[in-house]
C-alpha positions in Angstrom: 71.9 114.4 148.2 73.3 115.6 145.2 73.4 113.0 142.1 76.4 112.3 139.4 76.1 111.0 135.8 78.7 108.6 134.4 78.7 108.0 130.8 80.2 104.8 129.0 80.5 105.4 125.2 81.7 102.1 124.4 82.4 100.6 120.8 79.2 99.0 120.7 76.6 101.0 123.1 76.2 103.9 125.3 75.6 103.4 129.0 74.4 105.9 131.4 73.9 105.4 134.9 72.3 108.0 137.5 74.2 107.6 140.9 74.3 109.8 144.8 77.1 111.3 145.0 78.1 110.2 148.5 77.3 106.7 148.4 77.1 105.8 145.0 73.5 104.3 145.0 72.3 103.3 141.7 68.9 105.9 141.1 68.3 105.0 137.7 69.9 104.2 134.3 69.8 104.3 130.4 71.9 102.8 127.0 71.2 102.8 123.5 73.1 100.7 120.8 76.1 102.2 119.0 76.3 101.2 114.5 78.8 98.3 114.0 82.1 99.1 112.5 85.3 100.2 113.1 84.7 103.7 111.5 82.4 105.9 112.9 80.3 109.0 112.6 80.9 111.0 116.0 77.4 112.3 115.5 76.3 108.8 116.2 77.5 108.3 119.4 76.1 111.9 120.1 72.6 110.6 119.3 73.1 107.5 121.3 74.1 109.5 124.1 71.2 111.8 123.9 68.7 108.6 124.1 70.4 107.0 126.9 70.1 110.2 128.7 66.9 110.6 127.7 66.4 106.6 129.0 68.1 107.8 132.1 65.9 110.4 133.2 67.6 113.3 131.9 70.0 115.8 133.6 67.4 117.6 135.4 68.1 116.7 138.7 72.1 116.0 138.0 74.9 118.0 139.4 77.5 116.6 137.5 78.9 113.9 135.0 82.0 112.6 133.0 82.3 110.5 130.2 84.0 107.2 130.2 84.9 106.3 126.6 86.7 103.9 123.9 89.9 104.5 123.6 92.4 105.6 120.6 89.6 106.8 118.8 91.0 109.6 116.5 88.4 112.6 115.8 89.4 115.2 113.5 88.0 118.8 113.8 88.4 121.3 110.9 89.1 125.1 111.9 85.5 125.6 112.2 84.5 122.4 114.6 83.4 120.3 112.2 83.9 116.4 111.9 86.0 116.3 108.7 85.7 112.3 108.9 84.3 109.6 110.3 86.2 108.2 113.7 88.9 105.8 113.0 88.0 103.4 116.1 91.2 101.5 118.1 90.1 98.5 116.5 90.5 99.4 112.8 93.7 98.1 111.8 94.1 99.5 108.5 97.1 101.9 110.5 98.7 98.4 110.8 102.0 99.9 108.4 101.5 103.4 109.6 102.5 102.0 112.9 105.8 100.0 111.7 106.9 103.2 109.6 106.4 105.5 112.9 108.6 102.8 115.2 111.0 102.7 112.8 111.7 106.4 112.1 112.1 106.8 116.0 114.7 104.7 115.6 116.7 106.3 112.9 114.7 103.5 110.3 115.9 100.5 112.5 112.5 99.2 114.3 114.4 97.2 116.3 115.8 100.7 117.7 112.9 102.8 117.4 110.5 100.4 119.6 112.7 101.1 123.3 112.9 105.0 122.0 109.1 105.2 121.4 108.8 103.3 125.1 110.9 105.7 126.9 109.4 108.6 125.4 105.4 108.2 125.5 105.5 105.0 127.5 104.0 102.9 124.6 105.5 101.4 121.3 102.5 102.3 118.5 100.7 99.3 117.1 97.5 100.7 115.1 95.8 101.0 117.8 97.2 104.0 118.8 96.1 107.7 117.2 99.0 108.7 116.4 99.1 105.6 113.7 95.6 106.4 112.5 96.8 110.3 111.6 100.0 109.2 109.5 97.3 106.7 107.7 94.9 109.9 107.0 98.3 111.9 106.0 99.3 109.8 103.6 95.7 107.8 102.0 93.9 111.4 102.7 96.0 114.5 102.5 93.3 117.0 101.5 91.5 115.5 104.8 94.5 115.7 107.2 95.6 119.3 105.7 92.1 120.1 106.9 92.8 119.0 110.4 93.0 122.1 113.1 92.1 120.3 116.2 92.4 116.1 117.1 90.4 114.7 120.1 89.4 111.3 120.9 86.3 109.9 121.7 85.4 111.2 125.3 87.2 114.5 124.7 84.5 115.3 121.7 81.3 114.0 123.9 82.6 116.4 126.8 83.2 119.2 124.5 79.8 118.5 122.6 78.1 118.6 126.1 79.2 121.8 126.8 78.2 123.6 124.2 82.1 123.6 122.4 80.5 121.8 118.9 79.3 124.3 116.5 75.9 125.7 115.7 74.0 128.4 113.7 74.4 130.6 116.7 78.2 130.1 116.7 79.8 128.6 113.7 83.3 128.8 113.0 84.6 128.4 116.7 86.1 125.2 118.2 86.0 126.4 121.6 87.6 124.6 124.4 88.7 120.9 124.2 89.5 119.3 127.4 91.1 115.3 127.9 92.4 113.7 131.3 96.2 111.9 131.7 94.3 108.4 131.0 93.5 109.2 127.5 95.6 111.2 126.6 98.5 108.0 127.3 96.6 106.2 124.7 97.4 108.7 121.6 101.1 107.7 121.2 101.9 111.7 121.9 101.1 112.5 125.3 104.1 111.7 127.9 103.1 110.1 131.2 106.9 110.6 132.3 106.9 114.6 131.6 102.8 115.2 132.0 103.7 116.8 128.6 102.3 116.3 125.0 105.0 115.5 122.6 103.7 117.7 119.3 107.1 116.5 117.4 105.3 112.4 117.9 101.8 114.4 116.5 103.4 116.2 114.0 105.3 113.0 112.9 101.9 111.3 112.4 100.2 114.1 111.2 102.8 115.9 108.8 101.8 119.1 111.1 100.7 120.7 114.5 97.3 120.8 115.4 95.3 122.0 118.4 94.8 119.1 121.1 92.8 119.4 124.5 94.1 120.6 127.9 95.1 117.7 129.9 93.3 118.6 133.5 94.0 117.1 136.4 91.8 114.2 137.7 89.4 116.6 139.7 89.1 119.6 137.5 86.4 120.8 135.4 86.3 120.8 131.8 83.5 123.2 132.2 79.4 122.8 132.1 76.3 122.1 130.1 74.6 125.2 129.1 71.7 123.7 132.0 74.8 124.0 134.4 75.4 120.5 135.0 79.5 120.2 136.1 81.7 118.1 133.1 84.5 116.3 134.9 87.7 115.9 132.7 86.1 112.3 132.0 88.7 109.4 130.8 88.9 106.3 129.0 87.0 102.8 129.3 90.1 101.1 131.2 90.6 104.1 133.7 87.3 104.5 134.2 87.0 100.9 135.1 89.7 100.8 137.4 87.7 103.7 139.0 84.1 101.7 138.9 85.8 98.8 140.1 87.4 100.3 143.2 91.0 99.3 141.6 94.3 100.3 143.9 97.8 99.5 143.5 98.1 96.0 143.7 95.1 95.1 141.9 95.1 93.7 138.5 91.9 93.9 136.6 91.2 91.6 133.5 88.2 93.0 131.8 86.7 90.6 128.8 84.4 92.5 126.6 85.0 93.7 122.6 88.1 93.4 123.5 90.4 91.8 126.6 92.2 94.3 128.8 94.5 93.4 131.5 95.7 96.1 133.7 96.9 97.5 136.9 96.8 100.6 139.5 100.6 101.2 139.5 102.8 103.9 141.2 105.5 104.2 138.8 105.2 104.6 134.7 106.1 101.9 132.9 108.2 101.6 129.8 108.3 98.1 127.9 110.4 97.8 124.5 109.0 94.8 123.5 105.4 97.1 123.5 103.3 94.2 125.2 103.0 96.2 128.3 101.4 99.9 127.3 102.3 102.3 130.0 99.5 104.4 130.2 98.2 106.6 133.1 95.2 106.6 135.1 92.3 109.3 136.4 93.5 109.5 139.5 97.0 110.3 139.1 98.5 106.7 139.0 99.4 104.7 136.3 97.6 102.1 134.5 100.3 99.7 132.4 97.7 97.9 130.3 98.0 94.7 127.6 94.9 94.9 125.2 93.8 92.0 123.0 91.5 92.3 120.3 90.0 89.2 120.7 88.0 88.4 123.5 84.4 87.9 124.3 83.2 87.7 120.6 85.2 84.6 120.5 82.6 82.8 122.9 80.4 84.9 120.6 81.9 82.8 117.3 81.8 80.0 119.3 78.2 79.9 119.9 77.3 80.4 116.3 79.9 77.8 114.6 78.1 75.1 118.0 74.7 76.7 117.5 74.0 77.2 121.4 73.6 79.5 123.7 76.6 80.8 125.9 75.5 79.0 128.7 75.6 76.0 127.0 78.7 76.8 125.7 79.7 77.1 129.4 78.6 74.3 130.5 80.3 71.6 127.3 83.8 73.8 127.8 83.5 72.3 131.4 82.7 68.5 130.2 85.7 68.7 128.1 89.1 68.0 130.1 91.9 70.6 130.4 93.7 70.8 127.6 90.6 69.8 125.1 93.0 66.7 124.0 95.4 68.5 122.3 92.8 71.1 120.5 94.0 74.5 120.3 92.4 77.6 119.4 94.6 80.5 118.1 91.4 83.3 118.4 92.7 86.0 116.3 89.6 86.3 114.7 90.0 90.4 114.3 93.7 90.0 113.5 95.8 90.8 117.1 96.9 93.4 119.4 99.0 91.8 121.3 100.9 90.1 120.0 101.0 92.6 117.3 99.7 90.5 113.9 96.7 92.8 112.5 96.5 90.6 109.5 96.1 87.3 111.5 93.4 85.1 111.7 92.5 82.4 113.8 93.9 79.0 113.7 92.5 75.4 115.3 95.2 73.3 115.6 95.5 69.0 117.3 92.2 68.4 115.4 91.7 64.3 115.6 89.1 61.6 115.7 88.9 61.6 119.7 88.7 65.8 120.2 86.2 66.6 116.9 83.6 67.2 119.7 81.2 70.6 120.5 82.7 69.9 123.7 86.3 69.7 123.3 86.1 73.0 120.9 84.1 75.1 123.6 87.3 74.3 125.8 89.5 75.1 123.2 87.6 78.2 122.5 87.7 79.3 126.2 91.1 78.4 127.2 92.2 80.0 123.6 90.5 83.6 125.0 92.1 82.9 128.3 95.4 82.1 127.3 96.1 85.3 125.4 95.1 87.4 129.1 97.2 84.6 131.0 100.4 86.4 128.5 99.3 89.7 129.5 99.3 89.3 133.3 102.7 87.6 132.7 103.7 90.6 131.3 103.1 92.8 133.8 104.4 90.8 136.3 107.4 90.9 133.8 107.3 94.8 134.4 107.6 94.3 138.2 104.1 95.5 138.6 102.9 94.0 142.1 99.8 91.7 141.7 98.1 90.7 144.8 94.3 90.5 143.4 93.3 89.3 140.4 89.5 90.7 139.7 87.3 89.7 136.5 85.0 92.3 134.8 83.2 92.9 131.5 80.1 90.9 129.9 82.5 88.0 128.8 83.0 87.6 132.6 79.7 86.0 133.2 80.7 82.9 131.6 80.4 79.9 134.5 83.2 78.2 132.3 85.5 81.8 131.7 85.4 81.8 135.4 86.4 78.3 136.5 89.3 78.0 133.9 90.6 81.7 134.3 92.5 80.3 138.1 94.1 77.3 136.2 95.9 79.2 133.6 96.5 82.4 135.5 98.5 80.4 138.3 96.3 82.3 140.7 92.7 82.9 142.1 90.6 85.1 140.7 87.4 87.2 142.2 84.9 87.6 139.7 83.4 91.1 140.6 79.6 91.3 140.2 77.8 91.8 137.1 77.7 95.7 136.4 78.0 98.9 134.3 81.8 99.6 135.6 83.0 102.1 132.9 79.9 103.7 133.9 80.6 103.7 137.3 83.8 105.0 137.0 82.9 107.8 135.2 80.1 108.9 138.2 82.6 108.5 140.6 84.7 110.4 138.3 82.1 113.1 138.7 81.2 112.3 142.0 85.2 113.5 143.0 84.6 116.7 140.8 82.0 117.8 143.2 83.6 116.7 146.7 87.4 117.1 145.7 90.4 115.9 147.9 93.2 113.7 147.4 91.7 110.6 146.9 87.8 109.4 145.2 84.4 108.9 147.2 84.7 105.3 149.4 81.6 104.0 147.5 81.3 100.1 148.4 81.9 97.4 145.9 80.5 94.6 145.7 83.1 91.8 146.3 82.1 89.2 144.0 83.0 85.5 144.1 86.3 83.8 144.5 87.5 80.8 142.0 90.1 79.0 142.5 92.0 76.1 140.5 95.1 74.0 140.3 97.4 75.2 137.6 97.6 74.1 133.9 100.8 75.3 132.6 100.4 72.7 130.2 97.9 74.2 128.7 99.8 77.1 128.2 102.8 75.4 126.9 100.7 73.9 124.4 99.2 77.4 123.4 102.5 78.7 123.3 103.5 76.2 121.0 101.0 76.6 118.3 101.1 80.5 118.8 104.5 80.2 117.8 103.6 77.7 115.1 100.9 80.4 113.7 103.2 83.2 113.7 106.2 81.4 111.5 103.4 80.1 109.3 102.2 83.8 108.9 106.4 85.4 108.5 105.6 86.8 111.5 
């Protein structure tokens, strides 16, 4: 049986995982840690890959792979291949007023106009985030950098290309070769249409102050060409699309992923175009669409938690589930990175209804938990807002694991959730990616998933009322 390699360059490791093609058996696996940060040396995640490869068993007996990767990530390539600077990462929010100048000039210099002209034409309304943001920040704090630039890829675009051979060397310097992307990643830059299929280079050259080369977009079962060993590259994708993939996602499903940061998303037929920019309407790998709402903060607030308690997350679990809903009035406003969504980059986090009877570890585990959870409970509402169907509500990512993440998530989504097992899903996705390559047809290999565990709750809208209440307290403190 022929095997497939799925790669997941994440923001803090590498994961590789060695799967058969047909059924999509696990035959062996790999990772290696990734430097902290939110700006990155591309050759770092290069050498991470190699060890988890390496980890992995190497390519030897591999037929194909594709790389799932971070998001946003903007990689500059000078006319001769080179890295001119380290990777701006999609949580380095330094583009923060790049963004507001780019939504307001779409708009003639009203933002309130350019946000619904940015949504209708790329399906997103820039936060920084988004590429596109991080290119006007290098035009205008870097210009000798950005008049440099000849070529822009993201994150899984520059593995793929690096993998086959496109990065320069003594035997070829000076050639960039061919860079290659899929429709998921592409929806991410803020200049790639998922209406027209289309790159808009009049939204790149905004950001960049002028036109640079930018890889083919290839459809989800094309090949962005080989290793010099002859090992098939698929087109690859991001971390959220390749989930969806791992995870066995269709239309219908919504998928709340809680890891660096939280995702909540959905295989959808039609784009999606929200003004208000909650809702990013990306596309998927496999020709769908994938309207997404992306928090910063999520499972390194169970992370804070545990250090500011001094426990262990299962203890943290299990004293968020002694306190009662609610936490007696405690709230936890977890922009501890500033936020996404909403969009307040220079946020931070706020504890608010501290008194005598809730100054307990237990009472601020809760708060802590139902603070992370509440944030994801206004993304699936916004989708829901977009009229995109919802039917199953499935947990992933490490942050998942939490016993208490999983019993409160029911109660303040208004719905059941199924927490899907424990596993490398952007990984996954990626191999199955790969694994589609190989076969092709209309639609990915059937591999089984498994189908996880089922929570249910009674609601606890007034726990989100009271959220609401001192989100909105938080954001006229901060002029927001």
């Amino acid at each position: 049986m022929p095997l497939v390699c799925g790669v997941d360059s994440s923001t803090q490791s590498c994961k590789v995982v060695i799967r058969d093609a047909e059924t999509g058996a696990l035959v062996r696996e790999g990772r290696a840690p990734h430097p902290d940060g939110s700006e990155v040396d591309p050759a770092a995640w290069a050498h991470a890959l190699d060890a988890a490869l390496a980890g992995a068993g190497g390519l030897g007996d591999v037929a194909a792979l594709a790389v799932g990767a971070q998001q946003h990530g903007m990689v500059v390539l000078d006319d001769a291949g080179a890295v001119i600077r380290p990777a701006l990462l999609w949580n380095d929010t330094r583009s923060a007023q790049a963004a507001a100048e780019l939504v307001a000039e779409l708009g003639g210099g009203d933002p309130v106009a350019g946000a619904p002209a940015w949504a209708q034409a790329v399906g997103t309304v820039p936060t920084a985030a988004f590429t596109v943001t991080k290119l006007r920040w290098l035009a205008e704090h870097e210009p000798d950098a950005a008049r440099r630039v000849a070529a822009v890829c993201l994150p899984h675009d520059w593995l793929t290309w690096r993998l086959g051979g496109g990065a320069p060397t003594a035997a070829s310097p000076g050639e960039i070769g061919a860079l290659f992307t899929d429709r998921g990643d592409a929806s991410g830059t803020g200049y790639w249409s998922p209406f027209t299929g289309e790159y808009r280079l009049d939204l790149l050259e905004r950001g960049l102050g002028h036109r640079a080369r930018l890889p083919e977009v290839l459809a989800p079962t094309a090949r962005a060409g080989e290793t010099p060993a002859g090992v098939a590259l698929g087109p690859g994708t991001g971390d959220n699309a390749a989930a969806a993939l791992g995870v066995g996602a269709r239309p219908g499903d919504v998928v709340v992923s809680i890891g660096t940061s939280g995702t909540v998303f959905a295989v959808a037929e039609q784009p999606t175009a929200d003004p208000s920019g909650t809702v990013a309407g990306f596309a998927d790998a496999s020709g769908r669409f994938l309207p997404l709402v992306c928090t910063l903060n999520a499972a390194r607030v169970l992370d804070a938690a545990c250090r500011i308690l001094g426990v262990d997350h299962e203890e943290l679990a299990r004293l968020a589930l002694s306190a009662p809903a609610g936490a007696d009035g405690l709230v936890l406003v977890p922009y501890l990175e500033g936020e996404r969504t909403p969009n307040r980059p220079e946020s931070t986090g706020a504890l608010h209804g501290l008194n005598l009877k809730n100054a307990t570890p237990a009472h601020f585990a809760r708060a802590a938990v139902e603070g992370l959870l509440c944030g994801l409970a206004d993304g699936l509402d916004a989708l829901i807002g977009q009229k995109v169907a919802v039917s199953r509500v499935l947990l992933v990512g490490g942050g998942s694991r939490s016993e208490a993440l999983r019993r409160i998530a029911p109660a303040l989504f208004g719905m059941p959730v199924v927490a899907a097992p424990p596993g490398e899903y952007v990984a996954d996705g990626a191999a199955r990616q790969a694994a589609w390559v190989l076969a092709g047809g209309s639609e990915p290999p059937a591999w089984a998933v498994g189908g996880g565990t089922c929570f249910e709750a009674d609601p606890t809208p007034a726990v989100r009322e009271r959220y609401a209440e001192v989100r909105a307290m938080t954001a006229r403190r901060l002029g927001a």
